[in-house]
C-alpha positions as CSV (number, residue, x, y, z in Angstrom):
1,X,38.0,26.9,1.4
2,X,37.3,24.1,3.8
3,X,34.6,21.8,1.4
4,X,34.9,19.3,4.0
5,X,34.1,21.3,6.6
6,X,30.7,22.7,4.7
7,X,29.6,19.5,4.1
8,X,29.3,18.6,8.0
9,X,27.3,21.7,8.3
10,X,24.9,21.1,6.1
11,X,24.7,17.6,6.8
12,X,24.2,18.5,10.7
13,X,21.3,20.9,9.0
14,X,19.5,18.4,7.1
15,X,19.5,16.1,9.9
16,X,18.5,18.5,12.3
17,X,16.0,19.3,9.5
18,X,14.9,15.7,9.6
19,X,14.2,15.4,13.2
20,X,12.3,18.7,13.2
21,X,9.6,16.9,10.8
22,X,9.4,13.6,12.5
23,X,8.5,15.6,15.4
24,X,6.3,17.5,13.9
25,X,4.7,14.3,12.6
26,X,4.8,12.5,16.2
27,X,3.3,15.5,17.9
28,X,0.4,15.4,15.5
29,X,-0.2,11.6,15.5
30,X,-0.7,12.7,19.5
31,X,-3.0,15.1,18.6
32,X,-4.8,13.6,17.0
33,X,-4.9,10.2,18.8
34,X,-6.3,12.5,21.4
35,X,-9.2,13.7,19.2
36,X,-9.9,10.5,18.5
37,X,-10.5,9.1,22.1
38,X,-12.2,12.1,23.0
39,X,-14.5,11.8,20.0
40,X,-14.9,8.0,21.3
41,X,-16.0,9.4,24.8
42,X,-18.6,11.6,22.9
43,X,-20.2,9.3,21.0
44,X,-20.2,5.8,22.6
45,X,-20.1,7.0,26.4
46,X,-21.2,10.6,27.0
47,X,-25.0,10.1,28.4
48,X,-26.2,13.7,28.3
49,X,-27.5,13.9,25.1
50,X,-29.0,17.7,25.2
51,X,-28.5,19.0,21.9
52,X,-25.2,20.9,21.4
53,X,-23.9,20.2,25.3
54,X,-20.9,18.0,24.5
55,X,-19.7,21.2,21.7
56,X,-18.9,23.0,24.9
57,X,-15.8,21.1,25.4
58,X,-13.1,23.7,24.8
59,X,-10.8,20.5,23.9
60,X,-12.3,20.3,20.7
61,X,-11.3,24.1,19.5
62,X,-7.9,23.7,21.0
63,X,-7.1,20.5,19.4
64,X,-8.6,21.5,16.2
65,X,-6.4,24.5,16.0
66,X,-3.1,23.2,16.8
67,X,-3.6,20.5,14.1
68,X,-4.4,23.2,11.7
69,X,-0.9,25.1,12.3
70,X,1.0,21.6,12.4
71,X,-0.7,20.7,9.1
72,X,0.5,24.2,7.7
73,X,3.8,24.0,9.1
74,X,4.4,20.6,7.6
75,X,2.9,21.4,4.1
76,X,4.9,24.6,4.1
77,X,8.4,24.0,5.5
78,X,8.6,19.7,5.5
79,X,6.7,18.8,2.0
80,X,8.5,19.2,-1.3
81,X,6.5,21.0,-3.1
82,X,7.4,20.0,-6.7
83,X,7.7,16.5,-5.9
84,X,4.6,16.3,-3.4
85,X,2.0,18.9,-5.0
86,X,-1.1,16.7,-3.9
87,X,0.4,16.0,-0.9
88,X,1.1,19.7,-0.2
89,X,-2.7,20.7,-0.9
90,X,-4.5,18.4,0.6
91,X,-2.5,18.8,3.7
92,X,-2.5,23.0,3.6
93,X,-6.5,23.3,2.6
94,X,-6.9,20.6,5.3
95,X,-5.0,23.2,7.9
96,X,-6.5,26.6,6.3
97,X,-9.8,24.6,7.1
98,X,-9.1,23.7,10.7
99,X,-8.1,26.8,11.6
100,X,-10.9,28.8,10.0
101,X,-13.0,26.7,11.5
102,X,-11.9,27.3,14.9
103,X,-11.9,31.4,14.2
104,X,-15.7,30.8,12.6
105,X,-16.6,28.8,15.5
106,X,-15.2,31.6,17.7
107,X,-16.7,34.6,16.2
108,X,-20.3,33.3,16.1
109,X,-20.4,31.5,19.2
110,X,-22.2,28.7,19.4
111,X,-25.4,29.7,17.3
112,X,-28.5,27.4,16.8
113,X,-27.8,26.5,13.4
114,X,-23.6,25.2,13.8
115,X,-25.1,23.5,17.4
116,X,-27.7,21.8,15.7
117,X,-25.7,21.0,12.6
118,X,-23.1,19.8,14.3
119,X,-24.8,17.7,17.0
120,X,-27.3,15.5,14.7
121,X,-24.7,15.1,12.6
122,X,-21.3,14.8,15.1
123,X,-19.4,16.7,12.6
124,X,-16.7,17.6,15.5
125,X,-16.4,13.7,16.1
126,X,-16.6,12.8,12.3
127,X,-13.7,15.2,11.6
128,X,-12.0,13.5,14.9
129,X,-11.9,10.0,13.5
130,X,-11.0,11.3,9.8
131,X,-7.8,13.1,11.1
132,X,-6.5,10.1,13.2
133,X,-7.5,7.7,10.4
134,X,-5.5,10.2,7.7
135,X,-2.2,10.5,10.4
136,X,-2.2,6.2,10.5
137,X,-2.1,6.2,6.8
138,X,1.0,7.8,7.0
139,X,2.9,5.5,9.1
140,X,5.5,4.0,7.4
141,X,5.6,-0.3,7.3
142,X,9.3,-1.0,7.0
143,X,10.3,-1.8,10.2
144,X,7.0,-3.6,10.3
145,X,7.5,-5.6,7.2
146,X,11.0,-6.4,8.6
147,X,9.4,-8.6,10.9
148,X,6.4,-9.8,9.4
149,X,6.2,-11.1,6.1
150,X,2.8,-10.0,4.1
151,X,0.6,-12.7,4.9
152,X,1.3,-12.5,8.4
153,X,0.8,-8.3,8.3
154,X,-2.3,-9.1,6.8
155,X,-3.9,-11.7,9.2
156,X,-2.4,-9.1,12.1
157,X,-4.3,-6.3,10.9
158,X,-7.4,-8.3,10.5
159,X,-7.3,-9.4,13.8
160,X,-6.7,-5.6,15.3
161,X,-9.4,-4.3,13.3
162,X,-11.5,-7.1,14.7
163,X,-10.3,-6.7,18.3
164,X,-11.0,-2.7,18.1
165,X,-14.4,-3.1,16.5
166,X,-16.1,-5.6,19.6
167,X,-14.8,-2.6,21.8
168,X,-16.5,-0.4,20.0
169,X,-19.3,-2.9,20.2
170,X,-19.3,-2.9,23.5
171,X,-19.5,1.0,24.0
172,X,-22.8,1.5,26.0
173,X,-24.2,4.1,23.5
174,X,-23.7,1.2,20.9
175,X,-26.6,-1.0,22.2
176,X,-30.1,-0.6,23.2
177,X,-29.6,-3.4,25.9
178,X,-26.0,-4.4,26.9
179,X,-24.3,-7.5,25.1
180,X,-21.4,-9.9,26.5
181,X,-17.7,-9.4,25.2
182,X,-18.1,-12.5,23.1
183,X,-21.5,-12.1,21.4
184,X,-19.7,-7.9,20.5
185,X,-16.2,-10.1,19.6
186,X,-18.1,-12.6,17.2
187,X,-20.6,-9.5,15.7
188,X,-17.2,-7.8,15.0
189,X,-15.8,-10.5,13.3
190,X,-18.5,-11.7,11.6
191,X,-18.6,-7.8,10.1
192,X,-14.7,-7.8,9.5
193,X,-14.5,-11.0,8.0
194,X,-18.2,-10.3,5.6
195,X,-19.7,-13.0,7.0
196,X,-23.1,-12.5,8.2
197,X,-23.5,-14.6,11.0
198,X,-25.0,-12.9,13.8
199,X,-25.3,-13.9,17.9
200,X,-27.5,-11.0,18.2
201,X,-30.1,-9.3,16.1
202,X,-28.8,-6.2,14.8
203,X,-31.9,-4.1,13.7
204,X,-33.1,-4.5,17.8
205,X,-29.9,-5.0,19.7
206,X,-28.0,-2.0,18.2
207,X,-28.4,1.7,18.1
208,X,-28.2,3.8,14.8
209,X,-24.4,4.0,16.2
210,X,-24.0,0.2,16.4
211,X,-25.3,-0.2,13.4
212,X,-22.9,2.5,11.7
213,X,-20.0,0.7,13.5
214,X,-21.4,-2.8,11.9
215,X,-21.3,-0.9,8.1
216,X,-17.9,0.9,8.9
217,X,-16.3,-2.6,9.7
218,X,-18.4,-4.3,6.6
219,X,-16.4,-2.2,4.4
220,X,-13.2,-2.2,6.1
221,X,-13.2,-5.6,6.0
222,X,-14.8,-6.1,2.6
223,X,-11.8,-4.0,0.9
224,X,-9.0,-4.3,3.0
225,X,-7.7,-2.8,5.7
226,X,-3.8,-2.0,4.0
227,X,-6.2,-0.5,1.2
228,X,-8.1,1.5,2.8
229,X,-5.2,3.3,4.7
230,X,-2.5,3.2,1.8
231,X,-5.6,4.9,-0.4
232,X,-5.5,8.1,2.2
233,X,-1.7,7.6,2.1
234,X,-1.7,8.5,-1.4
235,X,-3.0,12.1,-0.7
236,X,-1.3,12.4,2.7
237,X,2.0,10.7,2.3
238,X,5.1,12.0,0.7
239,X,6.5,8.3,-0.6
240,X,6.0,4.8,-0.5
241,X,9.0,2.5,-0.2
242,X,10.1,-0.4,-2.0
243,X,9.2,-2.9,0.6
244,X,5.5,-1.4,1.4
245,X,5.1,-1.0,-2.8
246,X,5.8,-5.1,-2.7
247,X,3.1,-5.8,0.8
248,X,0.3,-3.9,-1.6
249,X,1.8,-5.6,-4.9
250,X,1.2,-9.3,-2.9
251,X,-2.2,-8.1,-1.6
252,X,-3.3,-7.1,-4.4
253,X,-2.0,-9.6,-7.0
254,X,-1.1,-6.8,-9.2
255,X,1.6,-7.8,-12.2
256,X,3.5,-5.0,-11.9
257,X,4.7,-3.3,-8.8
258,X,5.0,-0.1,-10.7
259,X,1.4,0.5,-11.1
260,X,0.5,-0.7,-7.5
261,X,-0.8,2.6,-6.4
262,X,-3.0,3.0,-9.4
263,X,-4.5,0.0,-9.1
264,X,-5.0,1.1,-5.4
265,X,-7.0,4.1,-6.7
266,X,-9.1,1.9,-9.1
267,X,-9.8,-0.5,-6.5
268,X,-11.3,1.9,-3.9
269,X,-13.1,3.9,-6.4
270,X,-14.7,1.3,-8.4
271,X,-15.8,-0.3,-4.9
272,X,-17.4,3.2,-4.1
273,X,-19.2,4.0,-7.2
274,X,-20.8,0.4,-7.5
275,X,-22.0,0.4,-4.0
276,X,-23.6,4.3,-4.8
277,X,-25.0,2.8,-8.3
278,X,-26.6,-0.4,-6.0
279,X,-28.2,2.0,-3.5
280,X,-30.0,4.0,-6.2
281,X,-31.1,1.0,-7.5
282,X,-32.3,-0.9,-4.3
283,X,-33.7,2.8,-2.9
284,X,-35.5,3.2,-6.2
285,X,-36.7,-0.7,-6.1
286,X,-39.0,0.1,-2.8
287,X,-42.1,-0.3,-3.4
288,X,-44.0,3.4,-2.0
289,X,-43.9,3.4,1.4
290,X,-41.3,0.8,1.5
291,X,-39.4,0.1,4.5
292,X,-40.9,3.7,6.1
293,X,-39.9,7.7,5.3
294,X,-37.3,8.6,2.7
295,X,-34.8,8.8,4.9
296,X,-35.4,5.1,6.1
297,X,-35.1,3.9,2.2
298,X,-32.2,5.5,2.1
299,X,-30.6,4.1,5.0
300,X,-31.5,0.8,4.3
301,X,-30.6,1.3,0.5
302,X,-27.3,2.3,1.7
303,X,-26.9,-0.6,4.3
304,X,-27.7,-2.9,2.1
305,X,-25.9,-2.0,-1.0
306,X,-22.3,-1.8,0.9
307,X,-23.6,-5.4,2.8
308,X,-24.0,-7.0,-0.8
309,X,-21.5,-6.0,-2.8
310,X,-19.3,-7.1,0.3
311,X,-20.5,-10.3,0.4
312,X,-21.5,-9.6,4.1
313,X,-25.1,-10.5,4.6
314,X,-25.8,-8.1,7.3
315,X,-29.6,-6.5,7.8
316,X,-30.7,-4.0,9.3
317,X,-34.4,-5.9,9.3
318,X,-35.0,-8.5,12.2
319,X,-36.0,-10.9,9.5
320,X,-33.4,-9.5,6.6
321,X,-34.9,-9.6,3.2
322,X,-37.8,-12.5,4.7
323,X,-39.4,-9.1,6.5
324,X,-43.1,-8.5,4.8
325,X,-41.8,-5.6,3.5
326,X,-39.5,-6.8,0.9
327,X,-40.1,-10.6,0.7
328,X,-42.0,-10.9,-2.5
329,X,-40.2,-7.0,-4.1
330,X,-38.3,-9.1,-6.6
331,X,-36.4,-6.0,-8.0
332,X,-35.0,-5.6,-5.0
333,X,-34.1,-9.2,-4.8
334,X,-31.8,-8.9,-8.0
335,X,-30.7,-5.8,-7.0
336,X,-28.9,-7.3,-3.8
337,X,-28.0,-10.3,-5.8
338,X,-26.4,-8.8,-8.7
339,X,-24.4,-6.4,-6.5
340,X,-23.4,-9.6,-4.3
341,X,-22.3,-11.2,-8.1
342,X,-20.3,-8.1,-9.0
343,X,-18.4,-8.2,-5.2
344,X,-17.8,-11.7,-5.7
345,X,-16.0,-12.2,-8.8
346,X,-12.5,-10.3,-7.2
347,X,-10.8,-7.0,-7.8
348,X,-8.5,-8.3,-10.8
349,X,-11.5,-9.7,-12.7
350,X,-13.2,-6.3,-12.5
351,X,-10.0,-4.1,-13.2
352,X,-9.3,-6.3,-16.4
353,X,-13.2,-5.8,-17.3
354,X,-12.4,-1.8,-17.1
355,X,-9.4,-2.1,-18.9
356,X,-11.2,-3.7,-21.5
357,X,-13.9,-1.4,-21.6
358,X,-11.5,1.2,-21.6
359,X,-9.4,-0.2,-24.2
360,X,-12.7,-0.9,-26.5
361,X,-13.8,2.7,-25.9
362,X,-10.5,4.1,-27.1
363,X,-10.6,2.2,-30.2
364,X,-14.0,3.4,-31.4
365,X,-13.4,6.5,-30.7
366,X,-10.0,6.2,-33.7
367,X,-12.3,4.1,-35.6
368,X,-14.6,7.0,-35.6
369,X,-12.4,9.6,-36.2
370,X,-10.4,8.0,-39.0
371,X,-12.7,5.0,-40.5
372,X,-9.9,2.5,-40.0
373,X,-9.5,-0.3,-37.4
374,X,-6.9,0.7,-34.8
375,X,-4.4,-1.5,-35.1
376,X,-3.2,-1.7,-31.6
377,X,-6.1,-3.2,-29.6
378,X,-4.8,-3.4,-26.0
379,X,-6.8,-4.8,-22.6
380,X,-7.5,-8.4,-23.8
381,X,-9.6,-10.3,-21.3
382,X,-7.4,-12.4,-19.1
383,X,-7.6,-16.2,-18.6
384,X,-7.8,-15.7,-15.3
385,X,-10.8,-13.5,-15.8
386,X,-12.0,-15.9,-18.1
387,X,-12.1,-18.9,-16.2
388,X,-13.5,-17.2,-12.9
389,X,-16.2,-15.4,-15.0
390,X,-17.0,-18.9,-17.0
391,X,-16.8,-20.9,-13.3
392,X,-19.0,-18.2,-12.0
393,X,-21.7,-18.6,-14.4
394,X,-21.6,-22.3,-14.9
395,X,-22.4,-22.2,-10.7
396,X,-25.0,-19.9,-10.6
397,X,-27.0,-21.8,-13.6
398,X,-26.4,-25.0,-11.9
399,X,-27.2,-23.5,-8.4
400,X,-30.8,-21.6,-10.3
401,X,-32.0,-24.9,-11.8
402,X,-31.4,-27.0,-8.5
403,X,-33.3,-24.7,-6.6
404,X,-35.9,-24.2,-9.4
405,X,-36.5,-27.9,-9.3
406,X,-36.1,-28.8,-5.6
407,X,-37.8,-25.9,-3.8
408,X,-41.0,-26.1,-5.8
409,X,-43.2,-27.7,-3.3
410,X,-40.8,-26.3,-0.5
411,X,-40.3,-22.3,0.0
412,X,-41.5,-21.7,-3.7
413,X,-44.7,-22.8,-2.9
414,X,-47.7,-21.5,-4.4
415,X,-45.4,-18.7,-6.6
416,X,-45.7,-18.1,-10.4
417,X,-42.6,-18.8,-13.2
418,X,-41.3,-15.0,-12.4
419,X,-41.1,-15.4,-8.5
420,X,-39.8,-18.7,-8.8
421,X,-36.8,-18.0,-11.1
422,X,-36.1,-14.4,-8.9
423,X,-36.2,-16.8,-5.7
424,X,-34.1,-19.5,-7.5
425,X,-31.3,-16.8,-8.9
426,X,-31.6,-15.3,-5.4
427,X,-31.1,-18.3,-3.3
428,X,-28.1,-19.8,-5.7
429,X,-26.4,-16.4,-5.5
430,X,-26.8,-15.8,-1.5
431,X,-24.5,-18.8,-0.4
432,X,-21.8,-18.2,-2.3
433,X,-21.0,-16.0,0.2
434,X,-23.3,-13.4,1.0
435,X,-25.7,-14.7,3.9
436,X,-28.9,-12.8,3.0
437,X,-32.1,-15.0,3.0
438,X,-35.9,-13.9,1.8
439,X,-37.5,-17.1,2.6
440,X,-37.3,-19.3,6.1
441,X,-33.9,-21.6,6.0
442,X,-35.7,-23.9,8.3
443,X,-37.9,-24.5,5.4
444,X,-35.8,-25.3,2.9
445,X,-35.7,-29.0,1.3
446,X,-32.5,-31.6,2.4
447,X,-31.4,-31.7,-1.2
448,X,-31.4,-28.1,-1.2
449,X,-29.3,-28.1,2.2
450,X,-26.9,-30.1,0.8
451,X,-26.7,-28.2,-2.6
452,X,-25.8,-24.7,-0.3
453,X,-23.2,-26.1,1.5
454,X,-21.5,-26.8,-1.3
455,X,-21.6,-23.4,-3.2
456,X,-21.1,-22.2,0.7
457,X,-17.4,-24.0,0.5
458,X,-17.0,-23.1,-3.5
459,X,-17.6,-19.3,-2.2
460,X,-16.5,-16.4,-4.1
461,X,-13.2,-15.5,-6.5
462,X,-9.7,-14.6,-5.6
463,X,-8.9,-11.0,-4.2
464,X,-12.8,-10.6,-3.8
465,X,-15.0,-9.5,-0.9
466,X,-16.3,-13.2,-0.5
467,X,-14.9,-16.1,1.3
468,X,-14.8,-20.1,0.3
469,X,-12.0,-22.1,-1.6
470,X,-12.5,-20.1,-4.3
471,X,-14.2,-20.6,-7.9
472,X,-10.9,-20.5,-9.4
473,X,-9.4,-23.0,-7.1
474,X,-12.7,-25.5,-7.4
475,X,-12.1,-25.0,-11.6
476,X,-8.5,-26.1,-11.3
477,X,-9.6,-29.6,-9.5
478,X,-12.1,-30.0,-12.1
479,X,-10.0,-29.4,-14.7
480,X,-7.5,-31.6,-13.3
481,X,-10.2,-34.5,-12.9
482,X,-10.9,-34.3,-16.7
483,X,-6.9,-34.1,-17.3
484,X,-6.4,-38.0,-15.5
485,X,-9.3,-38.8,-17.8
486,X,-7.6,-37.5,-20.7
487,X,-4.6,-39.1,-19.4
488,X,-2.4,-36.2,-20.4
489,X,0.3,-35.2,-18.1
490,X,-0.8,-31.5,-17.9
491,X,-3.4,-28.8,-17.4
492,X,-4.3,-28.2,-20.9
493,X,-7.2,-25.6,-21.6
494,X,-7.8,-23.0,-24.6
495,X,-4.1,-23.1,-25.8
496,X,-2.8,-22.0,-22.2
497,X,-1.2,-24.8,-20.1
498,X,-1.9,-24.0,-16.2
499,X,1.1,-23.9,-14.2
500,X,1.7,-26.7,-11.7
501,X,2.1,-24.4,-8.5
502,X,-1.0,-23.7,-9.3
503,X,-2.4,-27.2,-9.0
504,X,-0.5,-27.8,-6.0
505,X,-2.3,-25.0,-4.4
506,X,-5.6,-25.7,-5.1
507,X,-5.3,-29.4,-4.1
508,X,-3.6,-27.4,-0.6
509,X,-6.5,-25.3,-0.4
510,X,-9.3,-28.0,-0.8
511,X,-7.6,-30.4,1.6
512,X,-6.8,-28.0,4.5
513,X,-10.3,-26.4,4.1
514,X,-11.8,-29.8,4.7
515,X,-9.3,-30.4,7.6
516,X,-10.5,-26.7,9.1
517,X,-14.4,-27.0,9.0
518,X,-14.3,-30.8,10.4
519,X,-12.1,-29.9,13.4
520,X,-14.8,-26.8,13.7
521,X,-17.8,-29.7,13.2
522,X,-15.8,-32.4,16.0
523,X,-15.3,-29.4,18.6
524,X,-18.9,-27.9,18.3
525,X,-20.2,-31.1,18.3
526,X,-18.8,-32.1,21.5
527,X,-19.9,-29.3,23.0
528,X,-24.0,-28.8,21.8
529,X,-24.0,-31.7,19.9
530,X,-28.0,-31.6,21.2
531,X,-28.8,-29.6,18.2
532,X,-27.9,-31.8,15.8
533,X,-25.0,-32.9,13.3
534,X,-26.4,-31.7,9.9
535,X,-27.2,-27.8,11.5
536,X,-23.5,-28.0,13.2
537,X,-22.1,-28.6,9.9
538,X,-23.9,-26.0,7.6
539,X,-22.7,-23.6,10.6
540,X,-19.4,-24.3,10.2
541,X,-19.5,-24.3,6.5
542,X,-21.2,-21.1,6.5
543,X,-18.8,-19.8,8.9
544,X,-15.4,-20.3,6.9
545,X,-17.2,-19.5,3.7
546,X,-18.1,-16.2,5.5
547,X,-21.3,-16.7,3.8
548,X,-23.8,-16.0,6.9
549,X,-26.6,-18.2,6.8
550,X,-27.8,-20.1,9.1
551,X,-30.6,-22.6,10.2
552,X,-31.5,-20.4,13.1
553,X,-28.2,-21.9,15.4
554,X,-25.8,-19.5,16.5
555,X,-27.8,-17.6,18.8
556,X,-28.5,-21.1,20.5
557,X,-25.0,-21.4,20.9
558,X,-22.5,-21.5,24.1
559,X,-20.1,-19.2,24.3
560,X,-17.2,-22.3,23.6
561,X,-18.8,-23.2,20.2
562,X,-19.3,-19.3,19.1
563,X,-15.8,-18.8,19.0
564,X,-15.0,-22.3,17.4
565,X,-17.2,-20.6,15.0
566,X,-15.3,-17.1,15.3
567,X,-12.0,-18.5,14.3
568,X,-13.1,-20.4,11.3
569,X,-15.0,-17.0,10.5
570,X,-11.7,-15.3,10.7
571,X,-9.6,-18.7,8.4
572,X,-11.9,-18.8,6.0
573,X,-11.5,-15.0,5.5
574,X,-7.3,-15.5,5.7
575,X,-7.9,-18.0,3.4
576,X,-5.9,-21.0,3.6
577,X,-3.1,-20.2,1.1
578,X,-2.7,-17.2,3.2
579,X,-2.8,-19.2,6.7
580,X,0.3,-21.6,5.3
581,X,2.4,-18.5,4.1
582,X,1.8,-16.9,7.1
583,X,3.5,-19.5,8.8
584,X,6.0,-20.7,5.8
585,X,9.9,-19.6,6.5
586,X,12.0,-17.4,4.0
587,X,13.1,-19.1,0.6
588,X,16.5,-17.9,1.1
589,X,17.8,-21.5,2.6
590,X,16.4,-23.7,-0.5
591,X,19.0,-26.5,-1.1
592,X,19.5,-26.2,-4.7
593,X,19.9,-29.8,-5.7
594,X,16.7,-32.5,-6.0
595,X,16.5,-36.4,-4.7
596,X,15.3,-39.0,-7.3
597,X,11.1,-39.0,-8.0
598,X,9.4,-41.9,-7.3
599,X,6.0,-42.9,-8.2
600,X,3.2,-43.8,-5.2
601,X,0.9,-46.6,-6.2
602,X,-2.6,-44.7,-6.1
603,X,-6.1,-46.6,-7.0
């Protein structure tokens, strides 16, 4: 018996196996690449809008149906079935749906009720994007990350996301009136990057599809692009290799690369289920009436909730949360601000919190099962957790007080103790980096300029929605002020020493963040220096801490100075840590030997 001979055959099998699948998998990325432009043409460019007319594009039942088989084909003949069981479902129920679909569609015609349905709510288009969004998350990023290390993968997909979103923008269906390429390039990025900044008022400038584009990138860009597709790679992908395990383990700081996909699911889900919970509770804090009908409260509820809790700032009101409407609805006012608190203090800080919960939950439940203390308590808060949360609060105190005290014959005006300390709470939450403002900036007190642009710079946490240097990073350079003072030699802080890389990289951050927004100030400067130096510079300050407010300036703007203000948008997003990794060189060539220290003489 020829063994040898055998194991060519069913080599040649499995290979020929193998190329049968990746075609299969080519031919439906085409499909549904297709789908997606033609859903594009629908909905940004198609002008007749008669109800149910663009359904009668036969493309739509013919695409639809050959995805369906490919999906079956591929769940039944290319997905191991032990191995991949929720790959397998999802991916068969997605085809039995497709197909039935296309047989309902078929046998009923096009009655009233699917037209109607489908046309007010562009199910056909919906389903379009959705199937072209699942077929990217299965791309695989190893000969990607070959190339590109994760810092620069990550400022790359940024920057697509960004590019794709101002074309998007500038779709004619997008906007009442039209808008340049630059004022639709800096709403994009000011949406990817949860800034808040805005050239052009979105509640008038943009359609109900504009505006829907504007949330979609919001959340894209509050949670991460590589999240958002390796979450819908979980259901849709058979494996995740080594390398694209490490790209998700760096973006998302976890410890251990083993538990990088859970994380991933805890990450998206908790980001879902707080921004639901914050849209009942800003929907439920309108006053009757509100904003208009129920289903304008709920839009707005919605907008708003995914805005604040990704730090964005974006309105859907002319005036954001200054309109008439909402100004003095203080309920509302800690709804947003709390949900902006919650964004802002990172993804690790709010896993470890759910740990902890988790961990506290299971040990009542032994204690009161058995009446004795379990033993094994597990979850402890983190000192990372602990110092961003204690940084966190000691800000927004000191940012409530300031404003408490400085604003009282300013924008407080004429309010009671309970408006005052709900406008003071708001306004020292809002800069760090949100954007959202219920009171006229251009009536704010100098002190009380100053005061933002600092907690504008400060920003948010680590691995969070917001922008800035980071609380964590302004906490080291405190604590490394009171160490000179102490004169001990490290970091010393509740019986944990903090790590000297650590030190180095906040000094890094602080000093190329200053470098950044100055070179922003000089070039803006030289170009409408007319509007003066203090406005310039809480621009620019508000721009890299992705924070969005403004003293009524960018609009005024030339095109030259909006997209200084674009690209420190987009930095202060990156972050600086990530910008100098992004261009740092592999470790591999390290000498290993060190030259003699010497000390500098520093007064």
């Amino acid at each position: 018996m020829n063994l040898s001979g055998l194991k060519i055959k069913y080599f040649n099998l499995g290979t020929r196996y193998d190329y049968l699948g990746r075609f299969v998998d080519s031919l439906l990325f085409i499909i549904t690449l297709l789908l997606f432009i033609l859903a594009l043409q629908d909905i940004g460019f198609s002008l007749n809008q008669i109800g149910g007319a663009h359904l009668n594009n036969p493309y739509y039942r013919i695409f639809f149906l050959i995805t369906g088989i490919l999906y079956l084909i591929r769940s039944v003949f290319f997905t191991n079935h032990l191995l991949n069981r929720k790959v397998f479902l999802t991916s068969f129920i997605l085809g039995i749906v497709l197909v039935f679909s296309f047989f309902l569609r078929f046998l009923i015609s096009y009655g009233f009720i699917a037209d109607r349905f489908f046309y007010e709510f562009s199910g056909f288009q919906l389903l379009a994007i959705i199937l072209f969004i699942l077929e990217i998350s299965r791309l695989k990023l190893d000969l990607v990350s070959k190339v590109l290390n994760p810092a620069q993968l990550f400022m790359i997909s940024f920057a697509l996301i960004i590019l794709f979103g101002a074309m998007l923008l500038m779709m004619p269906l997008s906007t009442i009136s039209p808008i340049t390429f630059v004022d639709a390039f800096f709403t994009a990025t000011s949406a990817v990057c949860v800034t808040g900044l805005t050239a052009v008022d979105t509640a008038t400038r943009f359609t109900f599809l504009g505006k829907l584009i504007v949330l979609s990138l919001i959340q894209i860009g509050g949670i991460g692009v590589m999240t958002i597709t390796s979450f819908f790679g979980i259901f849709f992908k058979e494996s995740s290799s080594f390398r694209e395990q490490i790209l998700l383990h760096n973006f998302l700081s976890e410890d251990s690369i083993n538990g990088v996909l859970k994380t991933l699911m805890k990450v998206v889900l908790i980001t879902f289920i707080i921004e639901i919970v914050g849209a009942a509770f800003i929907y439920f804090s309108l006053q009757p009436g509100g904003i208009g009908s129920s289903s304008a409260n709920l839009r707005f509820a919605i907008f708003h909730s995914i805005s604040a809790f990704c730090n964005a700032g974006f309105s859907n009101l002319s005036n954001n949360l200054n309109d008439i409407r909402v100004r003095e609805n203080y309920s509302l006012h800690y709804s947003v601000a709390n949900l902006i608190v919650l964004g802002g203090l990172g993804f690790p800080v709010l896993l470890n919190i759910y740990n902890y919960m988790k961990a506290q939950a299971i040990w009542l439940t032994e204690y009161a099962k058995t009446r004795k203390p379990y033993v094994h308590r597990v979850g402890m808060i983190t000192f990372n957790s602990k110092l961003v949360m204690t940084s966190t609060f000691i800000l927004l105190v000191f940012g409530t007080l300031s404003f408490y005290l400085l604003e009282t014959n300013f924008t407080q005006k004429g309010m009671d103790f309970h408006g005052k300390l709900a406008m003071s709470y708001f306004q020292s939450v809002t800069p760090r980096t949100a954007g959202f403002n219920n009171f006229s900036m251009e009536a704010l007190a100098k002190p009380s300029i100053l005061i933002m642009i600092f907690l504008m710079w400060v920003g948010a946490s680590p691995v969070s929605t917001g922008g800035g240097i980071k609380t964590s990073t302004f906490a080291i350079a405190m604590l490394n002020i009171i160490r000179i003072i102490r004169g001990k030699n490290h970091i010393e802080i509740h019986r944990y020493e903090i790590h000297e890389y650590s030190v180095n990289k906040a000094f890094s951050i602080i000093i190329l963040s200053v470098i950044i927004i100055m070179i922003g100030v000089f070039g803006i400067f030289l170009i409408d220096g007319n509007y003066g130096l203090l406005r310039i510079v809480f621009e620019c300050f508000s721009a890299f801490g992705t924070v969005g407010l403004s003293l009524n300036l960018t609009p005024l703007l030339s095109d030259g100075s909006k997209i200084i203000l674009i690209l420190l948008m987009y930095l202060g997003r990156m972050g600086c840590i990530t910008l100098l990794l992004s261009m740092a060189h592999s470790s591999a060539g390290q000498s290993l030997y060190r030259y003699p220290k010497e000390n500098i003489i520093i007064t």
